[in-house]
C-alpha positions as CSV (number, residue, x, y, z in Angstrom):
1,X,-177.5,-40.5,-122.8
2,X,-176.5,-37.0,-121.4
3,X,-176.9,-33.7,-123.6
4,X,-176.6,-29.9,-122.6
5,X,-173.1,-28.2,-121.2
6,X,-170.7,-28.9,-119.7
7,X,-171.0,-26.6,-116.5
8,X,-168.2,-24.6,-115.2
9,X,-168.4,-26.1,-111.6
10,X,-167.2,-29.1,-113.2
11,X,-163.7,-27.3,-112.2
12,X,-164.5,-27.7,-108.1
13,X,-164.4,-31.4,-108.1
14,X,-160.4,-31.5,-107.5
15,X,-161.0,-35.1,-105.5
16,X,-161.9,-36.4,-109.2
17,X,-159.4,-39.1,-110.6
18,X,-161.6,-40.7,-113.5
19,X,-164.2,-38.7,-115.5
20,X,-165.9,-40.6,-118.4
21,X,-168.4,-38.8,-120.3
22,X,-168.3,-40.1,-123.5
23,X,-170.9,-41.4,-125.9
24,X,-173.5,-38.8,-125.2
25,X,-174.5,-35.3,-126.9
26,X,-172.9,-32.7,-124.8
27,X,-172.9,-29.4,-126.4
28,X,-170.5,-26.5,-126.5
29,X,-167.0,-25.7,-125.8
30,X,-165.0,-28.0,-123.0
31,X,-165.1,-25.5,-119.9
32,X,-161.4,-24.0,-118.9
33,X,-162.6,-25.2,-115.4
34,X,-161.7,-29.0,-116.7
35,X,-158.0,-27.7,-116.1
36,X,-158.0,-27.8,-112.8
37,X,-158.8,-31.5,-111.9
38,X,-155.2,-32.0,-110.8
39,X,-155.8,-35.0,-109.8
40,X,-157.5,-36.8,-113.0
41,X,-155.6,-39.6,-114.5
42,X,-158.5,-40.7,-117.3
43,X,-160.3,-38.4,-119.4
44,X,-162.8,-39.5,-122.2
45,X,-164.7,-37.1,-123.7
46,X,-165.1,-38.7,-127.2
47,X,-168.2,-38.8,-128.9
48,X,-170.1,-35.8,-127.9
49,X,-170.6,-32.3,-129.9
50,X,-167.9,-30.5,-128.3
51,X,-166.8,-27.3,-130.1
52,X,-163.9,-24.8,-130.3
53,X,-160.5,-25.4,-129.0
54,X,-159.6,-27.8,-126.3
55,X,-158.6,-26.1,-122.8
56,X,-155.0,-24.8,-122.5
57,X,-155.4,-26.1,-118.7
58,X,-155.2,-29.6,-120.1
59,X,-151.6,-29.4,-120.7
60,X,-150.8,-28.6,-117.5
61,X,-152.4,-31.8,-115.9
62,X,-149.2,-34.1,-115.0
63,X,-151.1,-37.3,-113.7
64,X,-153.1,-37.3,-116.6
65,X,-152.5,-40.9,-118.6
66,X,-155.9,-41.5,-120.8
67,X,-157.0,-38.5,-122.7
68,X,-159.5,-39.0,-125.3
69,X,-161.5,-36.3,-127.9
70,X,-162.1,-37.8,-130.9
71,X,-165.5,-37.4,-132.4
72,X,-166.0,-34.4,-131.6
73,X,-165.9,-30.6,-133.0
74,X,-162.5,-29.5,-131.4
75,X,-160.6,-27.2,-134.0
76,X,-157.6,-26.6,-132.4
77,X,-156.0,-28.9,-129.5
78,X,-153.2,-27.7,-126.9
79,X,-149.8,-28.6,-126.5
80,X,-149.8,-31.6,-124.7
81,X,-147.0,-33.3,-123.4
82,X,-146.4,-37.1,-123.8
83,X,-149.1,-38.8,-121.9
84,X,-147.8,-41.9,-119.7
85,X,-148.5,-45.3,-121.9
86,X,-148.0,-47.8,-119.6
87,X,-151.3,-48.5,-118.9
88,X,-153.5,-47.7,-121.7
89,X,-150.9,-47.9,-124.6
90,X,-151.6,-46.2,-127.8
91,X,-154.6,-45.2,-127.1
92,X,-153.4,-42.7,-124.2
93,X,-154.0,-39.1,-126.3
94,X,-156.5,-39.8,-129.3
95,X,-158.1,-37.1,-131.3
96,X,-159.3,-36.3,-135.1
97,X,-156.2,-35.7,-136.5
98,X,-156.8,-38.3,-139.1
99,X,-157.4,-38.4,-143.0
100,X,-160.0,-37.9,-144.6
101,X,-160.7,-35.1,-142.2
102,X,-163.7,-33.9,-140.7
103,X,-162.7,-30.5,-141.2
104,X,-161.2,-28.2,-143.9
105,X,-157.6,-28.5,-142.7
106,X,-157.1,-31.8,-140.6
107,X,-156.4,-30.8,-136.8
108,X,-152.3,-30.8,-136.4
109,X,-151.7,-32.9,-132.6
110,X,-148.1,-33.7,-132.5
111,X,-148.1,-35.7,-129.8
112,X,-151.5,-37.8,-130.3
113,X,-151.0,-41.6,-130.1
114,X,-153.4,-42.3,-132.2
115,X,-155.5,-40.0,-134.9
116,X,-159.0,-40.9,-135.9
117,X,-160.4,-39.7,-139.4
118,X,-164.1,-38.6,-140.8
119,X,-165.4,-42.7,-141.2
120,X,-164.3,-43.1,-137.2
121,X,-161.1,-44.8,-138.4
122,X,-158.6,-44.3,-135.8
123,X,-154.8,-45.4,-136.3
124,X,-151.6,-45.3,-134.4
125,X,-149.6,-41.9,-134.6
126,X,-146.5,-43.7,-135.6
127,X,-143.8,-44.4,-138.3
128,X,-145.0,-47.2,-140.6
129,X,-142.4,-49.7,-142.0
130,X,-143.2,-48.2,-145.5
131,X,-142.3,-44.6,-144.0
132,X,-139.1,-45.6,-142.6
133,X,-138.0,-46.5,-146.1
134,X,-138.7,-43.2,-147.0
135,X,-141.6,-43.5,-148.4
136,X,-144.9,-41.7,-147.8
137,X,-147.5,-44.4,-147.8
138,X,-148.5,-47.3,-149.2
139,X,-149.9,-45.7,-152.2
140,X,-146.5,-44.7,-153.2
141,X,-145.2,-48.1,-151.9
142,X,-147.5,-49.9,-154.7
143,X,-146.7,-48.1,-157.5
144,X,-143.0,-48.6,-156.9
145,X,-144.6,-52.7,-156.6
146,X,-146.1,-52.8,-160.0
């Protein structure tokens, strides 16, 4: 696979409506530059060593309907607005937000689909039947069971 950076010019390929670079050992913080692919519509990005904080420009990328960055290093993720489901359904805006975390304090992403934990778990970022009775999982569902 790939490893190194991520290079800046990345930013200069506007025409760009599909980038796929996941699965390789690319090192370093994802380039600001990424924000300016207006015209991507699929991002993947997941399983690589990227570090740091995720690109505020990311947020501001309407078309964009896939958006992967799980598996990564990425401390801190931007405020992303509901990504389009149609297509790719709950696995349009996945990151490590899961439990058990990778990190000290598990990465916050409101508006992920789907989190992914420390054992490469990854489950959907909604309501469970057990939750909607109030309940906070289905630890505390079993011990009301027995």
């Amino acid at each position: 696979g790939l490893s190194g950076r991520l290079s800046e010019s990345i930013g200069n390929l506007t025409f760009m409506t599909e980038l796929d670079l996941s699965d390789n050992d690319i090192k370093a913080s994802i380039p600001t530059e990424l924000g300016k692919l207006s015209n991507l519509i699929y991002l993947r990005l997941s399983y690589n060593a990227f570090t740091g904080t995720a690109p505020e420009g990311l947020s501001e990328m309407k078309g964009l309907q896939l958006l992967q960055l799980q598996s990564n290093r990425i401390t801190k993720m931007p405020t992303i607005p509901r990504l389009n489901s149609d297509e790719y359904g709950r696995s349009t805006f996945v990151t490590d937000c899961g439990v058990p975390s990778s990190f000290d304090k598990a990465l916050e992403c409101d508006n992920c689909t789907m989190c992914c934990n420390a054992d490469d778990d990854c489950y959907p970022q909604e309501e469970t039947k057990v939750q909607e009775l109030g309940l906070k999982g289905y630890k505390e569902f079993g011990v009301i069971l027995f």
